[in-house]
C-alpha positions as CSV (number, residue, x, y, z in Angstrom):
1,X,-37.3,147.7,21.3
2,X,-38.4,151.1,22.4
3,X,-36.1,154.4,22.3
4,X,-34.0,154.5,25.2
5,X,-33.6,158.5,25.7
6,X,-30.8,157.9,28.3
7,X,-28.8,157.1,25.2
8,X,-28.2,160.6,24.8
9,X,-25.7,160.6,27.8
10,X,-23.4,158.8,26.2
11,X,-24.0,160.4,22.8
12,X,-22.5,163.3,24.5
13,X,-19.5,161.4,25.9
14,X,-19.2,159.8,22.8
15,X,-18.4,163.4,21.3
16,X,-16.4,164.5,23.9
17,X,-13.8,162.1,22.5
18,X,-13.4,164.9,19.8
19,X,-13.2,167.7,22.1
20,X,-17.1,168.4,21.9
21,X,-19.2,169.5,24.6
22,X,-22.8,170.3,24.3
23,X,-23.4,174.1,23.4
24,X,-25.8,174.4,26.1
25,X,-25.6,173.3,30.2
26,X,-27.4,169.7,30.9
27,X,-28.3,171.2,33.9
28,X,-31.2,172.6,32.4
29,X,-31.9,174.6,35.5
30,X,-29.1,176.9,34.4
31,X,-30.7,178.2,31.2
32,X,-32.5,180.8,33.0
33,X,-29.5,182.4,34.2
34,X,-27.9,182.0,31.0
35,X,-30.7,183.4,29.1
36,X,-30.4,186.5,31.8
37,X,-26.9,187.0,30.3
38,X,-27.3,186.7,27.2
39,X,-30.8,187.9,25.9
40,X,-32.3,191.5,25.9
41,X,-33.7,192.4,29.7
42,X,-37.0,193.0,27.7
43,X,-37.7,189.7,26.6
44,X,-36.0,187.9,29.0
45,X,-38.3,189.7,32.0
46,X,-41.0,188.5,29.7
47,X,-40.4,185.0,29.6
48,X,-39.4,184.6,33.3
49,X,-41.0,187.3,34.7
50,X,-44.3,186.5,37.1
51,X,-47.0,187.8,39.0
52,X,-46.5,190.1,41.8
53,X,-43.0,189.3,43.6
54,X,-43.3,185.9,41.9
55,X,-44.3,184.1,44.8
56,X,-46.4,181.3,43.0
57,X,-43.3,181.1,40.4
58,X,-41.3,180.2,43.8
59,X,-44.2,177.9,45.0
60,X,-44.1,175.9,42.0
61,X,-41.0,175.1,42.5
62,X,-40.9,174.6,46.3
63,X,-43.7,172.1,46.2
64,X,-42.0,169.8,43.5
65,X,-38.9,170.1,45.9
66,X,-40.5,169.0,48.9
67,X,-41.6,165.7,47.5
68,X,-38.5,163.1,47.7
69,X,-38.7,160.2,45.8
70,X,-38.4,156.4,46.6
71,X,-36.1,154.6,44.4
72,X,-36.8,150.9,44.3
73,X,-34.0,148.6,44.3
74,X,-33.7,144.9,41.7
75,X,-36.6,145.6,39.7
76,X,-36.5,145.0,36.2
77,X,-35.3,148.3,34.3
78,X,-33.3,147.1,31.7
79,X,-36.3,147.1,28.6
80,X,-37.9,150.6,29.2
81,X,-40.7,151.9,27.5
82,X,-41.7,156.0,28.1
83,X,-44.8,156.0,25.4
84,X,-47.8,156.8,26.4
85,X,-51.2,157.9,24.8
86,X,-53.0,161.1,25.7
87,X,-56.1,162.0,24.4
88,X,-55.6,159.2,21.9
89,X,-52.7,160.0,20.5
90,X,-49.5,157.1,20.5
91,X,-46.6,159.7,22.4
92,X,-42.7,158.4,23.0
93,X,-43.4,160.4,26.1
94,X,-45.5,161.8,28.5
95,X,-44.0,165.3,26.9
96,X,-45.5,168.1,25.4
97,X,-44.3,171.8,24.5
98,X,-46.6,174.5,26.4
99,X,-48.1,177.0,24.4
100,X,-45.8,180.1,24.8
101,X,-46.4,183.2,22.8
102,X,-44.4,185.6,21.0
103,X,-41.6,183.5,20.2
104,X,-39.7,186.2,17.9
105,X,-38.7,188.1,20.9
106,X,-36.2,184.7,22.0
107,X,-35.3,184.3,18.5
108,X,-36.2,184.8,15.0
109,X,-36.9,181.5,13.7
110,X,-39.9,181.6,16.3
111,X,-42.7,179.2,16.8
112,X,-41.8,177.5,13.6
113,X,-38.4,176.6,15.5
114,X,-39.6,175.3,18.2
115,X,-42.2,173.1,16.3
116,X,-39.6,171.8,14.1
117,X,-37.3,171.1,17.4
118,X,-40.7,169.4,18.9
119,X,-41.6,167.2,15.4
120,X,-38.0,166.0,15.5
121,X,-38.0,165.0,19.1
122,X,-41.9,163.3,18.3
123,X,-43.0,165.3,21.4
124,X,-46.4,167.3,20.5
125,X,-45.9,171.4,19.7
126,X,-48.9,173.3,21.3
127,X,-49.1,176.2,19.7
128,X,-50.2,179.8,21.2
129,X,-52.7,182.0,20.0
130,X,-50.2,184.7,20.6
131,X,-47.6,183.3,18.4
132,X,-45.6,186.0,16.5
133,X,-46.4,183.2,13.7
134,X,-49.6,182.4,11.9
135,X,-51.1,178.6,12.8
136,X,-50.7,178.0,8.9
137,X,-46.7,179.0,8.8
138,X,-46.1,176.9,12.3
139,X,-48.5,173.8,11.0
140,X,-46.3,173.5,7.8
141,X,-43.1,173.6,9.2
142,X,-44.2,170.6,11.3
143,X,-44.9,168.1,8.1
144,X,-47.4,165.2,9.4
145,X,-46.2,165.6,13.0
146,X,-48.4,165.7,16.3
147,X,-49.3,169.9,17.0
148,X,-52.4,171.0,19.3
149,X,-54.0,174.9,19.1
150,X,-54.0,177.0,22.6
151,X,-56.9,179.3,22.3
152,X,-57.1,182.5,24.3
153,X,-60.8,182.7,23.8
154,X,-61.6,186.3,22.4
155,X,-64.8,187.9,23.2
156,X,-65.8,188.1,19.3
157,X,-67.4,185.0,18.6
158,X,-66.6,185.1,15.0
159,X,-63.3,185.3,15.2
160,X,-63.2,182.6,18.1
161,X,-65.2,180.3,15.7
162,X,-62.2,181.4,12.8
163,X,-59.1,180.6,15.1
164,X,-61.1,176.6,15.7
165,X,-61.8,176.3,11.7
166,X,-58.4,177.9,10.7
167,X,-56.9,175.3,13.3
168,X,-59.0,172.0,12.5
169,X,-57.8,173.1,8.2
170,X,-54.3,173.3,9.4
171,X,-54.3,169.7,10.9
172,X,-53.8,170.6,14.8
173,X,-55.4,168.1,16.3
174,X,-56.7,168.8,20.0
175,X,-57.6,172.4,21.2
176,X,-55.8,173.7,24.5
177,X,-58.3,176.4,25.9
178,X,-56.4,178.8,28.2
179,X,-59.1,179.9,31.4
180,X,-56.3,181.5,33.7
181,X,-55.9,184.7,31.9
182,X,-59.4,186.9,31.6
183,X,-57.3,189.6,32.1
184,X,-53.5,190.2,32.3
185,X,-51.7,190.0,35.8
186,X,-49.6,192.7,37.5
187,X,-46.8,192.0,36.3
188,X,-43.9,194.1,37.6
189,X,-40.9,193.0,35.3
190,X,-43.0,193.8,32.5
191,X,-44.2,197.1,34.2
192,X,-41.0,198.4,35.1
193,X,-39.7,198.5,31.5
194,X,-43.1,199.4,30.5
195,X,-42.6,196.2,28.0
196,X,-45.8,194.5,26.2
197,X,-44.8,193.0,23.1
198,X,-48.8,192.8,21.6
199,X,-48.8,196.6,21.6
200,X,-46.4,196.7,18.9
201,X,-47.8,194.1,17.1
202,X,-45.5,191.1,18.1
203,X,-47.6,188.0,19.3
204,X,-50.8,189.2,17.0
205,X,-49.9,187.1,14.1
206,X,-52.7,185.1,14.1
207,X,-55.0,188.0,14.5
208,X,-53.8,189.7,12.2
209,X,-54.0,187.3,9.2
210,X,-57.3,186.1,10.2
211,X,-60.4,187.3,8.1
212,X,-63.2,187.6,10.6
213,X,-60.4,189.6,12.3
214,X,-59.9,192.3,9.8
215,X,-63.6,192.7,8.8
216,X,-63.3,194.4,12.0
217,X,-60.9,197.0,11.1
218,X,-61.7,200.1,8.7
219,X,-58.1,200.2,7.1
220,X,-56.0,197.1,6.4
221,X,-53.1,196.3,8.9
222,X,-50.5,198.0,7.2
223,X,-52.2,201.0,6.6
224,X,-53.1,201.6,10.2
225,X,-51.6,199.3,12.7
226,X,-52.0,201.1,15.7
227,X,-55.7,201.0,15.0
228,X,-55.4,196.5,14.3
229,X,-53.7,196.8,18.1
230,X,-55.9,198.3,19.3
231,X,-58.4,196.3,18.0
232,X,-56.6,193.2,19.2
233,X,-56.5,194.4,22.8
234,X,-60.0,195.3,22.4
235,X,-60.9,191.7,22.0
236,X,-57.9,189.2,23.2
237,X,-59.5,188.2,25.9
238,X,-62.6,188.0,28.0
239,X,-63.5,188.4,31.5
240,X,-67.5,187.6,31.4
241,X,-67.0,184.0,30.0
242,X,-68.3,181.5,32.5
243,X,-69.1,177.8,32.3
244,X,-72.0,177.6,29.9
245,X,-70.1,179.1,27.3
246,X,-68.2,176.1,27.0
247,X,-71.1,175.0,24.6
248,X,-69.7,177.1,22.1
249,X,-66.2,175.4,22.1
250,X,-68.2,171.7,21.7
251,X,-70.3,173.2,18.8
252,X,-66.7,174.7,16.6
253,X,-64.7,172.0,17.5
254,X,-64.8,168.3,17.1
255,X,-61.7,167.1,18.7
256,X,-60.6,166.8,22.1
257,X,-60.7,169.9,24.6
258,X,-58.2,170.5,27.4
259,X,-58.7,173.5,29.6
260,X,-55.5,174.6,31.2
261,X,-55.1,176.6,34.4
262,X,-57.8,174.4,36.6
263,X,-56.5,174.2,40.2
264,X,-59.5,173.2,42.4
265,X,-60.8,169.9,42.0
266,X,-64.9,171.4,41.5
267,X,-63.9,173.2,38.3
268,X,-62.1,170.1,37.1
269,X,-65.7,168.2,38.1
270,X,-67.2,171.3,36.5
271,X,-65.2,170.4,33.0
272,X,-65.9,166.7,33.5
273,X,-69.9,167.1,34.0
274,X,-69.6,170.0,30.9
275,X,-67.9,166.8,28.3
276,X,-64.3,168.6,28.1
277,X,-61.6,165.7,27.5
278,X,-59.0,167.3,29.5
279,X,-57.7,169.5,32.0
280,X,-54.4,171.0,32.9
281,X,-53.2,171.5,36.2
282,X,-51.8,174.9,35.5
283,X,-51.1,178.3,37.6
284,X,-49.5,179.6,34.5
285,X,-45.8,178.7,35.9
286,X,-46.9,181.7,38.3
287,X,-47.6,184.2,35.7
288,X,-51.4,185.1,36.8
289,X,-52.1,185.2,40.9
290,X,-49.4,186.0,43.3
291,X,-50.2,184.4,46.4
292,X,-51.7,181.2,44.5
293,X,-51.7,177.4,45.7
294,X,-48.9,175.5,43.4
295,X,-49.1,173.6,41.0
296,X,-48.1,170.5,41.8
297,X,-50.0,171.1,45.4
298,X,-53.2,171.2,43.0
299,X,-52.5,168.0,41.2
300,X,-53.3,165.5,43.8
301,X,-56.5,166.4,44.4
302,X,-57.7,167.3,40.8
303,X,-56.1,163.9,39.7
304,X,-58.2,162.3,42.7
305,X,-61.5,164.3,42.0
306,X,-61.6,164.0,37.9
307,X,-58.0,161.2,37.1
308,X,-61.4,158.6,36.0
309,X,-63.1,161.0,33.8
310,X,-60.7,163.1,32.3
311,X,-56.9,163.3,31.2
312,X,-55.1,165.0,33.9
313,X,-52.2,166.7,32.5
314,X,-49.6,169.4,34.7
315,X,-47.5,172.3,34.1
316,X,-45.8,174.8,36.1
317,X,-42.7,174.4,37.3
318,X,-41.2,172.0,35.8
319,X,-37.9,172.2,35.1
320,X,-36.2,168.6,35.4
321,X,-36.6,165.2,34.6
322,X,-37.5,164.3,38.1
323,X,-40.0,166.6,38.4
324,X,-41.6,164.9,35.5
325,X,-41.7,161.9,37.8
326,X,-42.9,163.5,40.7
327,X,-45.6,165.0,38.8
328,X,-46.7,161.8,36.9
329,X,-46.6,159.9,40.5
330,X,-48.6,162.5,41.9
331,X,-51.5,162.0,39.1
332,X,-50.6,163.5,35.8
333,X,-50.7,161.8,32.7
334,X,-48.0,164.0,31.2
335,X,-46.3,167.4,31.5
336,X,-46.5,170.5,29.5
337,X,-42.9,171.7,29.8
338,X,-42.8,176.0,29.4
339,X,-39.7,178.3,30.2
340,X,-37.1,175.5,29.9
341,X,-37.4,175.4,26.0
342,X,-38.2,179.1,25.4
343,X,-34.5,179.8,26.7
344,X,-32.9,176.8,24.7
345,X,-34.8,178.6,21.8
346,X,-33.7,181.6,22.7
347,X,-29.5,180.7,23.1
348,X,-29.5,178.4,20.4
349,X,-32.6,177.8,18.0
350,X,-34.1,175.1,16.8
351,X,-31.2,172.9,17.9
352,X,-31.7,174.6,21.8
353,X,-35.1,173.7,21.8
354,X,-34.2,170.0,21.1
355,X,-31.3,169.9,23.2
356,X,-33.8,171.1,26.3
357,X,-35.8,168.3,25.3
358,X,-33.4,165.1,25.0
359,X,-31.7,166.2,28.1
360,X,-35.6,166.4,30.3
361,X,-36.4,163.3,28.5
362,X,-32.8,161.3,29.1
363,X,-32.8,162.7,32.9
364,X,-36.6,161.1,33.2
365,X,-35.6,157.8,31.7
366,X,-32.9,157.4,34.4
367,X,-34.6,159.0,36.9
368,X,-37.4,156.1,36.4
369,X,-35.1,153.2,35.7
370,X,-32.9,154.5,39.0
371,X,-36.1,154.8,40.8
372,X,-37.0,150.7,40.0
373,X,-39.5,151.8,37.1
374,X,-39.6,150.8,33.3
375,X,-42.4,153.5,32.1
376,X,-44.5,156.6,33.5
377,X,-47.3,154.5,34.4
378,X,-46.4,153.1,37.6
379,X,-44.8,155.5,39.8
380,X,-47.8,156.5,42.1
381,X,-47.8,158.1,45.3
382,X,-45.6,155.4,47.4
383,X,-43.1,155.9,45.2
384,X,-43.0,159.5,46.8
385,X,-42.2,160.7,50.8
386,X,-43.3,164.6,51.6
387,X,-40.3,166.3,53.0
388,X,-40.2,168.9,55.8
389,X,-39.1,172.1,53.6
């Protein structure tokens, strides 16, 4: 019989028979707060911090809150079932961990952390391009277990076509290709503290240890590493990409390819008609445009336009188990989950990053089972009602 995650609940009671609470809230809505406490302001404004006066970070989550769902009463919940496959890959759930970069300012153990946390749990690791950890480091900390590559496309092509090859050697087996982010947002948390991690070297891992990378450079790293940051920022990312460009992904890669951060339902068309496998339904949990449409106001309609052609996935926002719900009724085939498991990373390692993720999981189990469902692939839209905010 499949895993039931709800199991966990009384795993915890179980061990508070001994006096043993978990280390870290259930309510996983608290972490934040928490992390605020506890963590350095630099990082922590990092991690949380958004565009502008975060008004698309609020967005996200005011949409999810204003749809209410359903619950349907004497249906068979008791055998439940939360596997799915996406992008042909067998998942125990419609999980994965969003690429987020610079890990090392949370905690120390980094990316590889979190990937370990991820490969214990079964849930895919996507790893960043701006991961304070080479791919090579994170890939073999995972063993044999399910990890996918986020590229920030650089404007050098040869170090584009590197990252893919590097990636593809190091077994990561779908590529993630971030379009949201041609240029970095004002970003006043980050501003204020005049705080940017990449411009003392933290995040440029796998730049830095890439060779079409450092044919660039006249001196080695170490020798001048003002000079490789510079270099880096000369190149991370790159504003004149448009659509036919996309070619060059297809040509260095022969997996599937997701792009993340499409919100109107032509540009998911657009990926659809250029032979991209994926898109995610992405603001960039309100990092990017201040002012932008949410999230989870986006998924309907990209699911509607493309859900046929291409595997819809979501981010931004989430933060619970019932928003997993709410987004997978609302079209999604699964959930990239962000913030959440950079602050369990952050308060308590590799053992914060899996608590974040049994508890999301556990709460979705229920959350389906309470709601008269047995897996993620039949809630649907009745099984929501829009609520006046």
């Amino acid at each position: 019989m499949a895993k039931h995650w709800a199991d966990f609940q009384y795993e915890i009671y179980l061990n508070g028979m001994t006096g043993a609470v978990p280390r870290l809230p259930t309510d996983l809505t608290r972490l934040e707060e928490l992390a605020e406490h506890r963590l350095g302001p630099g990082p922590v404004g990092y991690v949380a911090g958004s565009a502008g006066d975060g008004s698309t970070a609020r967005a996200n989550r005011a949409a999810l809150d204003r749809w209410r769902i359903v619950p349907r009463m004497l249906r068979d919940v008791h055998a439940r079932d939360l596997s799915v496959e996406v992008l042909g890959r067998p998942l125990p759930a419609p999980l994965a961990l969003a690429p987020v970069g610079v890990l090392s300012i949370m905690h120390p153990e980094a990316e590889p952390a979190a990937a370990r946390a991820a490969a214990a749990q079964g849930v895919p690791y996507i790893l960043s391009s701006a991961s304070s950890t080479p791919m090579e480091q994170v890939a073999e900390a995972m063993g044999d277990a399910e990890r996918w590559f986020q590229l920030y496309w650089p404007k050098d092509r040869e170090v584009a076509r590197s990252f893919l090859a590097r990636a593809k050697a190091a077994g990561y087996g779908a590529l993630f290709v971030t379009l949201d982010t041609p240029l970095l947002s004002w970003r006043p948390r980050d501003l204020d503290r005049a705080y940017l991690p990449f411009l003392h070297g933290v995040g440029t891992a796998n730049y830095f240890s890439d060779p079409a990378f450092r044919a660039g450079l006249a001196k080695p790293v170490h020798e001048d590493p003002n000079a490789a940051v510079m270099h880096f920022v000369g190149m991370f990312s790159d504003p004149a990409k448009s659509w036919p460009d996309l070619a060059f992904l297809r040509e260095n890669w022969d997996g599937p390819i997701v792009l993340k951060g499409v919100l109107h339902p032509d540009d998911a068309r657009l990926a659809a008609d250029a032979g991209m496998d994926g898109v995610v339904v992405s603001n960039h949990g309100g990092r990017q445009v201040a002012g932008a449409v949410a999230a989870a106001d986006a998924l309907p309609r990209v699911a509607a336009a493309v859900g046929d052609r291409l595997t819809v996935l979501f981010d931004s926002g989430v933060r619970t188990g019932d928003d997993v719900f709410k987004a997978l009724a609302l079209g999604a085939r699964a959930v990239l989950l962000g913030r959440p498991y950079v602050y369990g990373l952050g308060l308590d390692g590799q053992a914060g990053v899996e608590h974040v993720v049994r508890c999301l999981l556990a709460e979705l189990d229920l959350t389906l089972a309470l709601s008269g469902h047995a897996g993620p692939a039949t809630p649907g839209p009745a099984d929501l009602v829009e609520s006046p905010v």
